[in-house]
PyMOL Python script that loads the backbone (N, CA, C, O; Angstrom):
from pymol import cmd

cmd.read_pdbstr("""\
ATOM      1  N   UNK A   1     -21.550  67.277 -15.052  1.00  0.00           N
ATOM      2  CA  UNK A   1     -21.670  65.913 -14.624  1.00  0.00           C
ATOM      3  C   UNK A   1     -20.967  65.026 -15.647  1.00  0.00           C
ATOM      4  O   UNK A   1     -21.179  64.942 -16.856  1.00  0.00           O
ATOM      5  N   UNK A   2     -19.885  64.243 -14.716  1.00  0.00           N
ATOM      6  CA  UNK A   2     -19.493  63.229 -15.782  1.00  0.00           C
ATOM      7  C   UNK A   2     -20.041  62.205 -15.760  1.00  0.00           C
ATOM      8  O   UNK A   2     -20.748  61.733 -14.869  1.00  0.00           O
ATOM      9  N   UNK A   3     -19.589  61.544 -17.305  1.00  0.00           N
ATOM     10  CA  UNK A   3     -20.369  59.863 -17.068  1.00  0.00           C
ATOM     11  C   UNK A   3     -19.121  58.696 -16.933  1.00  0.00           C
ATOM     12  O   UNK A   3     -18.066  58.699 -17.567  1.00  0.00           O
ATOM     13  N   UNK A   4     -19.537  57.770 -15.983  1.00  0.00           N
ATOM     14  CA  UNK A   4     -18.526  57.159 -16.147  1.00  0.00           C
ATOM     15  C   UNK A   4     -18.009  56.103 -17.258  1.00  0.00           C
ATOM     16  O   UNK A   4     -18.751  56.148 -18.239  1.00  0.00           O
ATOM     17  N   UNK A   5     -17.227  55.406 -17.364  1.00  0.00           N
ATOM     18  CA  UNK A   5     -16.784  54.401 -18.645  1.00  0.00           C
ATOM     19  C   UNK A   5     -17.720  53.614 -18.189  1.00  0.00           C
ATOM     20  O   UNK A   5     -18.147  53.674 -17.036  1.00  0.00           O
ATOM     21  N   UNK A   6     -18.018  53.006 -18.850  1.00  0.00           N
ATOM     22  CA  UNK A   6     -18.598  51.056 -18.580  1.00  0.00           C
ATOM     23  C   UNK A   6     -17.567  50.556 -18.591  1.00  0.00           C
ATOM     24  O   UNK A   6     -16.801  50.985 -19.455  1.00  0.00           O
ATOM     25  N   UNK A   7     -17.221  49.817 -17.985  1.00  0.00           N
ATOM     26  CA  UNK A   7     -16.338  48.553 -18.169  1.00  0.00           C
ATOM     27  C   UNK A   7     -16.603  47.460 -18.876  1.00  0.00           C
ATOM     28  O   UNK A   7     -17.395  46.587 -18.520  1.00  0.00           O
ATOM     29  N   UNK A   8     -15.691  47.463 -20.325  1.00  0.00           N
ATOM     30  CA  UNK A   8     -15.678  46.832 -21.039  1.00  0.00           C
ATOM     31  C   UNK A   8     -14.878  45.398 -20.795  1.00  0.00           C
ATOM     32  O   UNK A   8     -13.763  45.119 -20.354  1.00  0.00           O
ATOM     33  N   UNK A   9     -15.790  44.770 -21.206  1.00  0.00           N
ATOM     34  CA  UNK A   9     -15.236  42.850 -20.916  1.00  0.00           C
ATOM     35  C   UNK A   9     -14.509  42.715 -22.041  1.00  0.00           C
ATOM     36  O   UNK A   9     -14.862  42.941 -23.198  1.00  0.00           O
ATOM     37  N   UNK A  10     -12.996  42.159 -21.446  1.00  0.00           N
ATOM     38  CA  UNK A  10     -12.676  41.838 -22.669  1.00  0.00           C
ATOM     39  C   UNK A  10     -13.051  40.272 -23.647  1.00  0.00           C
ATOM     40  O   UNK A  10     -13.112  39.243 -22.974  1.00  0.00           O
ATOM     41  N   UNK A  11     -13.199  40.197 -24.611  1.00  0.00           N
ATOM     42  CA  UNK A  11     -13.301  39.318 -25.774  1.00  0.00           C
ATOM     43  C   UNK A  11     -13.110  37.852 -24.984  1.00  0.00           C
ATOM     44  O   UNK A  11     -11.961  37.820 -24.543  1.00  0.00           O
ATOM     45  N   UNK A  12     -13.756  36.777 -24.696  1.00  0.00           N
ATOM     46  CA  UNK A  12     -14.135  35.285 -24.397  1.00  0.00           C
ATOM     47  C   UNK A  12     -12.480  34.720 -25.340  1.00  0.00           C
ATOM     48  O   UNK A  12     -12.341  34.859 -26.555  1.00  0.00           O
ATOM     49  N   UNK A  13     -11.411  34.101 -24.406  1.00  0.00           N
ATOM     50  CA  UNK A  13     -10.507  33.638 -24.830  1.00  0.00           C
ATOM     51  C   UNK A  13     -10.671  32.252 -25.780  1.00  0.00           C
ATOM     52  O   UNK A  13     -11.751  32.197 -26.368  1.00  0.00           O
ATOM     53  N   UNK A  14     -10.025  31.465 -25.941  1.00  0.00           N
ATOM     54  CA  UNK A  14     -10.105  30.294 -27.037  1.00  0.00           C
ATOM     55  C   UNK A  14     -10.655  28.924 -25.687  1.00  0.00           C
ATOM     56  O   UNK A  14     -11.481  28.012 -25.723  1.00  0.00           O
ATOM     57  N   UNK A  15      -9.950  29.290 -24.916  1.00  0.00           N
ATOM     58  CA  UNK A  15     -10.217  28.657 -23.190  1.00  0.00           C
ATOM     59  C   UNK A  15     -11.441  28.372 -22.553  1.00  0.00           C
ATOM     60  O   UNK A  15     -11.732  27.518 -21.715  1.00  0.00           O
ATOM     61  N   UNK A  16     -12.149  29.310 -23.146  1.00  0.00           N
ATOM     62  CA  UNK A  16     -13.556  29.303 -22.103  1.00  0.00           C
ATOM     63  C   UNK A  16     -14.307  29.181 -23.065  1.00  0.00           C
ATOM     64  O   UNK A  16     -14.158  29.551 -24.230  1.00  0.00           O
ATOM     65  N   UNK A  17     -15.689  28.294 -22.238  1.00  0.00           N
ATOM     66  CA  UNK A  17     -16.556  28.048 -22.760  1.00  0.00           C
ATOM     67  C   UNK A  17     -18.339  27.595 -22.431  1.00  0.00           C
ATOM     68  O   UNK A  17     -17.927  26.954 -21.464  1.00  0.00           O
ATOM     69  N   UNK A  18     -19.085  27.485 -22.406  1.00  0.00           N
ATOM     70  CA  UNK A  18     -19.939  27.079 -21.310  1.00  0.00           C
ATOM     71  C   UNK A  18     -20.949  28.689 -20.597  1.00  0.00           C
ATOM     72  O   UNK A  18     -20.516  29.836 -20.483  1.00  0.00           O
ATOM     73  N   UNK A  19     -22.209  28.205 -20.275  1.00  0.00           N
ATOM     74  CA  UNK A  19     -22.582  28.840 -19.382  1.00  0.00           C
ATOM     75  C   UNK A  19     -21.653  30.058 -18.479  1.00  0.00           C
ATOM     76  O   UNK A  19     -21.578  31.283 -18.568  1.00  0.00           O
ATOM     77  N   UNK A  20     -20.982  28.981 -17.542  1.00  0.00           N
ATOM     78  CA  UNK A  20     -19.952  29.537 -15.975  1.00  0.00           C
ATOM     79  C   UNK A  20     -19.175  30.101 -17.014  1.00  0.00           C
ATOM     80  O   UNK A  20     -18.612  31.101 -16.569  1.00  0.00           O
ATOM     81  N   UNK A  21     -18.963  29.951 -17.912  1.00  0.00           N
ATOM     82  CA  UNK A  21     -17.470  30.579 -18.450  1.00  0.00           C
ATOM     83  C   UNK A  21     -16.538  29.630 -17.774  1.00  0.00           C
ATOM     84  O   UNK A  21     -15.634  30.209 -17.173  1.00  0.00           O
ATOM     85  N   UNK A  22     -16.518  28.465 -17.718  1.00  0.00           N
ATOM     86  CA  UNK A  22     -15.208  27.692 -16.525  1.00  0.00           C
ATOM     87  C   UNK A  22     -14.162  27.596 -17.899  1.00  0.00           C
ATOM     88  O   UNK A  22     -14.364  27.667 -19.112  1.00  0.00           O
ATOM     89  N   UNK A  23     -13.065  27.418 -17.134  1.00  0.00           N
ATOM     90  CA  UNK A  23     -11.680  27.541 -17.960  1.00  0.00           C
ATOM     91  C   UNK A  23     -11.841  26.131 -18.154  1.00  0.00           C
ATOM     92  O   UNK A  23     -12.319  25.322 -17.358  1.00  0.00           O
ATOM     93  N   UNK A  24     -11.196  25.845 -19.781  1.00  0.00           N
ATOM     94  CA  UNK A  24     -10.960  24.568 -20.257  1.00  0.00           C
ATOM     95  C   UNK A  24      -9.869  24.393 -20.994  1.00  0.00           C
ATOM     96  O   UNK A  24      -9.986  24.729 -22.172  1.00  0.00           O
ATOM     97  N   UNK A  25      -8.451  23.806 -20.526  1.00  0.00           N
ATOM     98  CA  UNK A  25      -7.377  24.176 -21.052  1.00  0.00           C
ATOM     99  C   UNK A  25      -7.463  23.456 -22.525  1.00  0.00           C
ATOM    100  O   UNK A  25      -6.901  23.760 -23.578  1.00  0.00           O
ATOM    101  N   UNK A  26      -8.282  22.493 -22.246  1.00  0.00           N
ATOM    102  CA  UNK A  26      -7.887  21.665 -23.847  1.00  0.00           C
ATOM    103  C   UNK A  26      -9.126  21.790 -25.225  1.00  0.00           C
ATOM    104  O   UNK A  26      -9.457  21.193 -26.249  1.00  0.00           O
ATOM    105  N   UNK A  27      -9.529  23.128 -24.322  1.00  0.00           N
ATOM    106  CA  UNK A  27     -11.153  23.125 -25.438  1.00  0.00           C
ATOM    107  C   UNK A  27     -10.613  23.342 -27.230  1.00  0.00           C
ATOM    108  O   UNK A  27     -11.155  23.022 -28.288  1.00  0.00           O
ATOM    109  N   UNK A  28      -8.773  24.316 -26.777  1.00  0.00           N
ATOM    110  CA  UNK A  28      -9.027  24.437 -28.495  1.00  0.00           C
ATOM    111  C   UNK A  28      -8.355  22.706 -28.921  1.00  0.00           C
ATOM    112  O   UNK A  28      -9.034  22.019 -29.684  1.00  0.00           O
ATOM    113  N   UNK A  29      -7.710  22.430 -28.650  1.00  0.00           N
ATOM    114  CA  UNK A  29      -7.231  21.235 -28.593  1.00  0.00           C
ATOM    115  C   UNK A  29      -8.305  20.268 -29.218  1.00  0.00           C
ATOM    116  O   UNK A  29      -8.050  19.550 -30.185  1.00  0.00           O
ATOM    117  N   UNK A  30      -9.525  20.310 -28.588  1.00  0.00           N
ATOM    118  CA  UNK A  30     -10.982  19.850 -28.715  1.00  0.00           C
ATOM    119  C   UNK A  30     -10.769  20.334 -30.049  1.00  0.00           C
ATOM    120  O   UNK A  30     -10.059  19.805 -30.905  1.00  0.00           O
ATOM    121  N   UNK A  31     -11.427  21.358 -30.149  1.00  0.00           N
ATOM    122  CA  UNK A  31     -11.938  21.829 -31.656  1.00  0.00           C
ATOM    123  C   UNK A  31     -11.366  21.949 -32.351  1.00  0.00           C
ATOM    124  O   UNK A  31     -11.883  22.674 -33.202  1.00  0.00           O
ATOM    125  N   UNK A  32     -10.029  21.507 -32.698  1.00  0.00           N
ATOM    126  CA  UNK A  32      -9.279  21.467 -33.951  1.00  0.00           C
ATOM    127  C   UNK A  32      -9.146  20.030 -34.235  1.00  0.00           C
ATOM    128  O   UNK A  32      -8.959  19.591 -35.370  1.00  0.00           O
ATOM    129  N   UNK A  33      -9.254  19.255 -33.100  1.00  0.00           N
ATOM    130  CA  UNK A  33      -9.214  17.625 -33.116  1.00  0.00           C
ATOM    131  C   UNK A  33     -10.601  16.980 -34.145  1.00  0.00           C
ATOM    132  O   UNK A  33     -10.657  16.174 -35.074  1.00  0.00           O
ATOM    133  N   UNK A  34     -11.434  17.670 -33.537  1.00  0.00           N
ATOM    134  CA  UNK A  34     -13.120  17.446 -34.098  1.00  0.00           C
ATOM    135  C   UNK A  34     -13.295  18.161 -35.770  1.00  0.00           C
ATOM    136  O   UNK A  34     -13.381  19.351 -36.072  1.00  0.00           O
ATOM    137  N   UNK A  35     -13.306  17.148 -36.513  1.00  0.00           N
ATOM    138  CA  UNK A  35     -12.854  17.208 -38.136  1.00  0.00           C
ATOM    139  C   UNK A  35     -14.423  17.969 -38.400  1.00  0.00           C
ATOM    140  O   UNK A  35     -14.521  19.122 -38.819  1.00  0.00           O
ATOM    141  N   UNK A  36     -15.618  17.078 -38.066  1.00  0.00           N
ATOM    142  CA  UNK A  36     -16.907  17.675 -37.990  1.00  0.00           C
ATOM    143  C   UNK A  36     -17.421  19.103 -37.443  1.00  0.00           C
ATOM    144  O   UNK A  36     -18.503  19.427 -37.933  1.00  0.00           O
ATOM    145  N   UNK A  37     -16.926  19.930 -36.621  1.00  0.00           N
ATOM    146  CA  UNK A  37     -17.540  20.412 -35.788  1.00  0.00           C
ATOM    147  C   UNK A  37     -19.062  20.347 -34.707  1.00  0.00           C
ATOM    148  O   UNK A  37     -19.802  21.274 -34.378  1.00  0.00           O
ATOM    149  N   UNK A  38     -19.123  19.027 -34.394  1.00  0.00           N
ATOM    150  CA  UNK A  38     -20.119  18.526 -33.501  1.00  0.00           C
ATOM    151  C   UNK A  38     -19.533  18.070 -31.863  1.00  0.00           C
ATOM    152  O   UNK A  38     -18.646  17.233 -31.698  1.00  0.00           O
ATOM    153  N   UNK A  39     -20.007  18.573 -31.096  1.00  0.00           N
ATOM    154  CA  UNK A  39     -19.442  18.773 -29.397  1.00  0.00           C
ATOM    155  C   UNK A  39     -19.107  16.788 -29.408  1.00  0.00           C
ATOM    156  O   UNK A  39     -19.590  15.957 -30.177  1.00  0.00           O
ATOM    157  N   UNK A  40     -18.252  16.600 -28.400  1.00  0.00           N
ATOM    158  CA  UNK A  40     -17.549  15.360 -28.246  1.00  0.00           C
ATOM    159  C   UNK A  40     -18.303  14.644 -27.206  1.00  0.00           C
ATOM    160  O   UNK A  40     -18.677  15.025 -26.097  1.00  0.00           O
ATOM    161  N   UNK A  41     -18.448  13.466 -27.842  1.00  0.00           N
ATOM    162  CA  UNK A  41     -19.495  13.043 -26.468  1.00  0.00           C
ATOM    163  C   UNK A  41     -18.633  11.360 -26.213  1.00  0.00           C
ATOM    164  O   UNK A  41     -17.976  10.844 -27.116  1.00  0.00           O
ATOM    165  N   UNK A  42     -18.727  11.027 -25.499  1.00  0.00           N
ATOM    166  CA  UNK A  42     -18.024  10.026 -24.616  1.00  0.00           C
ATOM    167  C   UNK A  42     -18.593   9.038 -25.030  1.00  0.00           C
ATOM    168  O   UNK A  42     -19.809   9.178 -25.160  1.00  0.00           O
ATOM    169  N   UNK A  43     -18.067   7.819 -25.362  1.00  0.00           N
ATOM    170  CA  UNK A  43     -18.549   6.358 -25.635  1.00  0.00           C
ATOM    171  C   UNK A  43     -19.151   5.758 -24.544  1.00  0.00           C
ATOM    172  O   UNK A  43     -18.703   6.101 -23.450  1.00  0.00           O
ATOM    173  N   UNK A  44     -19.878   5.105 -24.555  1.00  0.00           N
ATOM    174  CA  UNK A  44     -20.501   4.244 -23.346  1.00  0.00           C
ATOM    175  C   UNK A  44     -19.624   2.948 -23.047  1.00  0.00           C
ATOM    176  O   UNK A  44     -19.031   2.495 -24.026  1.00  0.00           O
ATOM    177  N   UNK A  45     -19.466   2.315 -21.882  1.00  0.00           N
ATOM    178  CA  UNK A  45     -18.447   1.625 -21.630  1.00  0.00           C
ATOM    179  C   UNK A  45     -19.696   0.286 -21.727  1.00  0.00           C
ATOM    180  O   UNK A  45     -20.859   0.037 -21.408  1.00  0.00           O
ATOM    181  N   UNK A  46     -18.419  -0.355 -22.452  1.00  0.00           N
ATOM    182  CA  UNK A  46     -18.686  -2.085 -23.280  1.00  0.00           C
ATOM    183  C   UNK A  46     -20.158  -2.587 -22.095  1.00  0.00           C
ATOM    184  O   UNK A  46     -21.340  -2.930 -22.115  1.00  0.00           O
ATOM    185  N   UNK A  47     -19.136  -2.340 -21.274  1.00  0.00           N
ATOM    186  CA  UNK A  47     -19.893  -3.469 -20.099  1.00  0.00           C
ATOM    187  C   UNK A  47     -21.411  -2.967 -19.884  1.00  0.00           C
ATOM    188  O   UNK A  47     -22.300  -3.780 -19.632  1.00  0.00           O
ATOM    189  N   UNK A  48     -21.651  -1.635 -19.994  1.00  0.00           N
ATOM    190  CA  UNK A  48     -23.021  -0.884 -19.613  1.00  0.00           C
ATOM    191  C   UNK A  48     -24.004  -1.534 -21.090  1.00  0.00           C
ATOM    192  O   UNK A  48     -25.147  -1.990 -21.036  1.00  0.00           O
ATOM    193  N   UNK A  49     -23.142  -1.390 -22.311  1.00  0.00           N
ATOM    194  CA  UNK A  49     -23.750  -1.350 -23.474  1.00  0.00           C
ATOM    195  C   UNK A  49     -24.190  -2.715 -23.351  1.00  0.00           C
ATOM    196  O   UNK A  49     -25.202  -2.976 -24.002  1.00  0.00           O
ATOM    197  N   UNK A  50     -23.750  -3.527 -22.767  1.00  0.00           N
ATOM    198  CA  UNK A  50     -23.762  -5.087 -22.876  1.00  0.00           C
ATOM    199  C   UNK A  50     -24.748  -5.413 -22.135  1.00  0.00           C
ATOM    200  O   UNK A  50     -25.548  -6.218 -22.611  1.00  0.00           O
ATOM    201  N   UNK A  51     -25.000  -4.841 -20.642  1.00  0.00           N
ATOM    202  CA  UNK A  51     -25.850  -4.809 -19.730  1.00  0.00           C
ATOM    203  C   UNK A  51     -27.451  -4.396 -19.834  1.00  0.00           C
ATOM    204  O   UNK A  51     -28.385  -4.911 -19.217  1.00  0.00           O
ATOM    205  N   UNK A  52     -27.491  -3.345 -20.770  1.00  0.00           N
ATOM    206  CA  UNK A  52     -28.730  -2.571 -21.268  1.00  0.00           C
ATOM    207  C   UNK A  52     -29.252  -3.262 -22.417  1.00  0.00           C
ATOM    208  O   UNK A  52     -30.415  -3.062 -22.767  1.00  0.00           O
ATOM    209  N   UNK A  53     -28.323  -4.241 -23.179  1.00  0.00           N
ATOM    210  CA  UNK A  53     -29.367  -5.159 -24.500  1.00  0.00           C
ATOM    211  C   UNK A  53     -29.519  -6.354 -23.338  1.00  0.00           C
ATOM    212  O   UNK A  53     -30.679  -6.627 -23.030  1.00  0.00           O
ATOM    213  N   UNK A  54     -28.608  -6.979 -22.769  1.00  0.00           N
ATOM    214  CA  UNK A  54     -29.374  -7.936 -22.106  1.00  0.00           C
ATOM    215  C   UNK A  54     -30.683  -7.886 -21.483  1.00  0.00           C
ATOM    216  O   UNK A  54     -31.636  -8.621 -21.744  1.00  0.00           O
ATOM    217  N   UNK A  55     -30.626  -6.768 -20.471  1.00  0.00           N
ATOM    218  CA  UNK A  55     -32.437  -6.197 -19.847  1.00  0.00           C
ATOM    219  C   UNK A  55     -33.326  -5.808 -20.843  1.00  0.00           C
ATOM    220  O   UNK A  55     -34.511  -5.740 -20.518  1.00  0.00           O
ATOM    221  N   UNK A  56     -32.985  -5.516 -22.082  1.00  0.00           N
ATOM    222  CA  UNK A  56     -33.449  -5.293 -22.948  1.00  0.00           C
ATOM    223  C   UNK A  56     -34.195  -6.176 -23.973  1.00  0.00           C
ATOM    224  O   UNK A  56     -35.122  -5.896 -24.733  1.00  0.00           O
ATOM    225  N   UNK A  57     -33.394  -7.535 -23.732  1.00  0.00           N
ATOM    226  CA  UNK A  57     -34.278  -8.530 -24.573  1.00  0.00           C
ATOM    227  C   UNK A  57     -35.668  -8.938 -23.981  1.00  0.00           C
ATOM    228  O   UNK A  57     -36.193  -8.719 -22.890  1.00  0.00           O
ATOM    229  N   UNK A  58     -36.077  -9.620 -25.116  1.00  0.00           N
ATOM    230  CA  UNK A  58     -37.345 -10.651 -24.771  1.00  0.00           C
ATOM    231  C   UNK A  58     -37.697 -10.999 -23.500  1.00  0.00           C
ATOM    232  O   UNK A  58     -38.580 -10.707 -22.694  1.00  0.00           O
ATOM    233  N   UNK A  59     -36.477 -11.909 -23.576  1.00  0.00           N
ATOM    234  CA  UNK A  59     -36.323 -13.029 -22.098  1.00  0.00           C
ATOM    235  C   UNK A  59     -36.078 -12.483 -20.975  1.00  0.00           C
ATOM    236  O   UNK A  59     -36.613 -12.976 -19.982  1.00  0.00           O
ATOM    237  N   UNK A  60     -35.361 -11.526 -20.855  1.00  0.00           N
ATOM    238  CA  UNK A  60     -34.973 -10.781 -19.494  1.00  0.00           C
ATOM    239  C   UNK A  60     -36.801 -10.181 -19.302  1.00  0.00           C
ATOM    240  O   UNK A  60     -37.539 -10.577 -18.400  1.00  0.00           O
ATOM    241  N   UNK A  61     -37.126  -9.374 -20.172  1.00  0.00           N
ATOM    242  CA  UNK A  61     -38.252  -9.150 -19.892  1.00  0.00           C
ATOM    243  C   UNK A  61     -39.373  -9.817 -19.413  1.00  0.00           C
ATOM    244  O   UNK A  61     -40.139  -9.549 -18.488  1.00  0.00           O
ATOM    245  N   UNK A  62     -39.319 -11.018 -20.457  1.00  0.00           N
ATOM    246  CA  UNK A  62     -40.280 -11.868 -19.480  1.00  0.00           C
ATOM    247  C   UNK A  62     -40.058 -12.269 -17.833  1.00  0.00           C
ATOM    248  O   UNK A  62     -40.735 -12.119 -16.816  1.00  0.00           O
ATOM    249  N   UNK A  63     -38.952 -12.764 -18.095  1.00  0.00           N
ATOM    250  CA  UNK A  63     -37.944 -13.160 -16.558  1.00  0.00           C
ATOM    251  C   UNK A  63     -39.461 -11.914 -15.202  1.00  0.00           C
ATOM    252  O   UNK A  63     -40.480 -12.102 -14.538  1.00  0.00           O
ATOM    253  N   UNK A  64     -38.213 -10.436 -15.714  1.00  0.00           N
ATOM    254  CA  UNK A  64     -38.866  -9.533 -15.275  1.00  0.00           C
ATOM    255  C   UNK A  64     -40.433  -9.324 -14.743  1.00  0.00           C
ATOM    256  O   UNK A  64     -40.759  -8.719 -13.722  1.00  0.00           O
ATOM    257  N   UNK A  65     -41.454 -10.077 -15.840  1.00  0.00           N
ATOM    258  CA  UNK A  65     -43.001 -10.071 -15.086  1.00  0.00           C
ATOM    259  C   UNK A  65     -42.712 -11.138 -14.301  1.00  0.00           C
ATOM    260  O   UNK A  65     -42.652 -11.001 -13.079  1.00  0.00           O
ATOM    261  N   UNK A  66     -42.486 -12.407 -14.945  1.00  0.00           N
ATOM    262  CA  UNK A  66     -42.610 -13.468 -13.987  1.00  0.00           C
ATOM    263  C   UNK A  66     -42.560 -13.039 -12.403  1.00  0.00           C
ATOM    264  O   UNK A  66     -43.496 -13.132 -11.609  1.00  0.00           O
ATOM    265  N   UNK A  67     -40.930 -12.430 -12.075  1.00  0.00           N
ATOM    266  CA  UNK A  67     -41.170 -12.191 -10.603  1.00  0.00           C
ATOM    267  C   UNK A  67     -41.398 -10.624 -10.199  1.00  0.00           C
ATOM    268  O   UNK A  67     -40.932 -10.131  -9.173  1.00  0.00           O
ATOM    269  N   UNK A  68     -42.300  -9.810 -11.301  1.00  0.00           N
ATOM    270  CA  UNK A  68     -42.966  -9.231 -10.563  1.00  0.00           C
ATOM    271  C   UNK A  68     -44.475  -9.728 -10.265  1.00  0.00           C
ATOM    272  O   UNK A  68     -45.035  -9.318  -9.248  1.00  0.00           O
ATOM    273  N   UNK A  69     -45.209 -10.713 -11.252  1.00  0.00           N
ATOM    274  CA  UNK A  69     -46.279 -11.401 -10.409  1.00  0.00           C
ATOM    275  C   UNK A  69     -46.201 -11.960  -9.249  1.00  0.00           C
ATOM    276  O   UNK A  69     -47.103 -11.812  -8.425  1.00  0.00           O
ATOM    277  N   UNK A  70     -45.062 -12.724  -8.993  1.00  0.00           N
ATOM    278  CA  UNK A  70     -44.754 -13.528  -7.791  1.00  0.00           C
ATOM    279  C   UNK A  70     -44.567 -12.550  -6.945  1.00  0.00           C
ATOM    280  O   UNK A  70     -45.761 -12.273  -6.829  1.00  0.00           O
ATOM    281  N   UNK A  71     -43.983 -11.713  -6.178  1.00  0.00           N
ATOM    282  CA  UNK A  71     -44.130 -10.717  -5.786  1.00  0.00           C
ATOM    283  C   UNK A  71     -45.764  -9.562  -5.171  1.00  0.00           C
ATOM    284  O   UNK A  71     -46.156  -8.697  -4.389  1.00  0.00           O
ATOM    285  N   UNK A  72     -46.010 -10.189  -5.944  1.00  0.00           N
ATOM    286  CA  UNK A  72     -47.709  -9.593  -6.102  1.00  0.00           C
ATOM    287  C   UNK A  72     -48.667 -10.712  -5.625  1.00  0.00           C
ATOM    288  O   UNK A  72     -49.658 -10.506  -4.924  1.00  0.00           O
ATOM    289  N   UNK A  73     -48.271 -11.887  -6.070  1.00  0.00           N
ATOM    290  CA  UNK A  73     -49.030 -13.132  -5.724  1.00  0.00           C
ATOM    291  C   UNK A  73     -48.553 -13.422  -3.656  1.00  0.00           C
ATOM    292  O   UNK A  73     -49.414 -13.855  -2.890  1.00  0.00           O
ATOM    293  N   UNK A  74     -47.311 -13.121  -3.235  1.00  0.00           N
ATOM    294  CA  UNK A  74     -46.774 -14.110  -2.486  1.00  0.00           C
ATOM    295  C   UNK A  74     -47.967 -12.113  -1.451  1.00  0.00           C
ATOM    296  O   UNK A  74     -49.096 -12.105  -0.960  1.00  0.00           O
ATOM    297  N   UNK A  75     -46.921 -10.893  -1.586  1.00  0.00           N
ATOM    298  CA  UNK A  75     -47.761  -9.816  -1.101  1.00  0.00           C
ATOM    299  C   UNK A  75     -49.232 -10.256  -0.355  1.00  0.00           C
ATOM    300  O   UNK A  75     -49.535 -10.371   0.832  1.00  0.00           O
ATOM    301  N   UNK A  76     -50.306 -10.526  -2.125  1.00  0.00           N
ATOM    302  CA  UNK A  76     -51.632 -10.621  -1.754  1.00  0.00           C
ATOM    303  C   UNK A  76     -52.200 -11.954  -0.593  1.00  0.00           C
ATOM    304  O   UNK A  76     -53.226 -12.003   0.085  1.00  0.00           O
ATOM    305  N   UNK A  77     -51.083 -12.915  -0.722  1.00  0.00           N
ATOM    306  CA  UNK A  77     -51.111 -14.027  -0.076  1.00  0.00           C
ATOM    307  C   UNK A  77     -50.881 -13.500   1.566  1.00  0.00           C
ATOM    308  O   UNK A  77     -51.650 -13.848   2.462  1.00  0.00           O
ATOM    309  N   UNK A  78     -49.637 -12.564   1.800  1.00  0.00           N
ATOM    310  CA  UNK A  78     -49.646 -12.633   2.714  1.00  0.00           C
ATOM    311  C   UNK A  78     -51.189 -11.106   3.486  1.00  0.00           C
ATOM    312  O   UNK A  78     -51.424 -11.078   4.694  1.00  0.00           O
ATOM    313  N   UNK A  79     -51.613 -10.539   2.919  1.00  0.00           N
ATOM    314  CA  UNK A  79     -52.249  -9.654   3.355  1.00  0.00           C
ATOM    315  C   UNK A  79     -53.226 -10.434   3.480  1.00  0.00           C
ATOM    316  O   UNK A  79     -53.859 -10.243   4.519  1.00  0.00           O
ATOM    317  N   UNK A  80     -53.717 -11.495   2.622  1.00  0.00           N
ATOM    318  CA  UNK A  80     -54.980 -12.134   2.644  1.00  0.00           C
ATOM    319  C   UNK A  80     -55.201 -13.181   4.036  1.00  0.00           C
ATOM    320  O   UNK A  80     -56.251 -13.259   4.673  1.00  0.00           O
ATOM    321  N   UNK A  81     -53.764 -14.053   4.358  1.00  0.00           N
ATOM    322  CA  UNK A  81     -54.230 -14.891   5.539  1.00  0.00           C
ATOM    323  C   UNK A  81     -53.384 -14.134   6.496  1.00  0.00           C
ATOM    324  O   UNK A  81     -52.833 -14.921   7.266  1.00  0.00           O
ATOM    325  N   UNK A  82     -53.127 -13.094   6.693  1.00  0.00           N
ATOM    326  CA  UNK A  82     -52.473 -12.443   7.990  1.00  0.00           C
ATOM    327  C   UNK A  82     -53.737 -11.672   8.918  1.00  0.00           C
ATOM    328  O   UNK A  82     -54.516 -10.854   8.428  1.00  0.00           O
ATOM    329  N   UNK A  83     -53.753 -12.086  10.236  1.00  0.00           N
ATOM    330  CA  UNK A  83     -55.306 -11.243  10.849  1.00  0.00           C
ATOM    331  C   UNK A  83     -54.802 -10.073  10.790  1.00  0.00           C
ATOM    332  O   UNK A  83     -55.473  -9.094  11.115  1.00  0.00           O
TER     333      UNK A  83
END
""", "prot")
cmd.dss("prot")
cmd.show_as("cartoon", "prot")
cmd.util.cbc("prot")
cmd.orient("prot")
């Protein structure tokens, strides 16, 4: 009885990377660019960053209860005199 070979995988190219193994033409490109060696993560765009301290302040917040009481007030109003 013979045994058969296993089929040996060859060696993970400079290309692939990830879980899927998906091909990434510019991964070494990536990692020789990256002085640190820490994965590259994408800047947040101005406008989002700008958007998230505004909701983020004080005032927006308050803003924020204000008309969620009203909301709650005008609701209970209408459940209360509707037969």
């Amino acid at each position: 009885m013979s045994r058969r070979s296993q089929r040996e995988w060859p060696p993970p190219t400079p290309g692939r990377r990830g879980p899927g193994r998906s091909y990434d033409p510019f991964y070494e490109f990536e990692r020789v660019a990256r002085d640190d060696g820490k994965p590259y993560v994408r800047p947040e765009p101005k406008a989002e960053v700008r958007l998230l301290a505004l909701l983020g302040s004080k005032t927006a917040v308050a803003i924020m209860w204000c008309l969620l009481l009203v909301v709650v007030a005008v609701l209970l109003w209408l459940l209360i005199t509707r037969p």
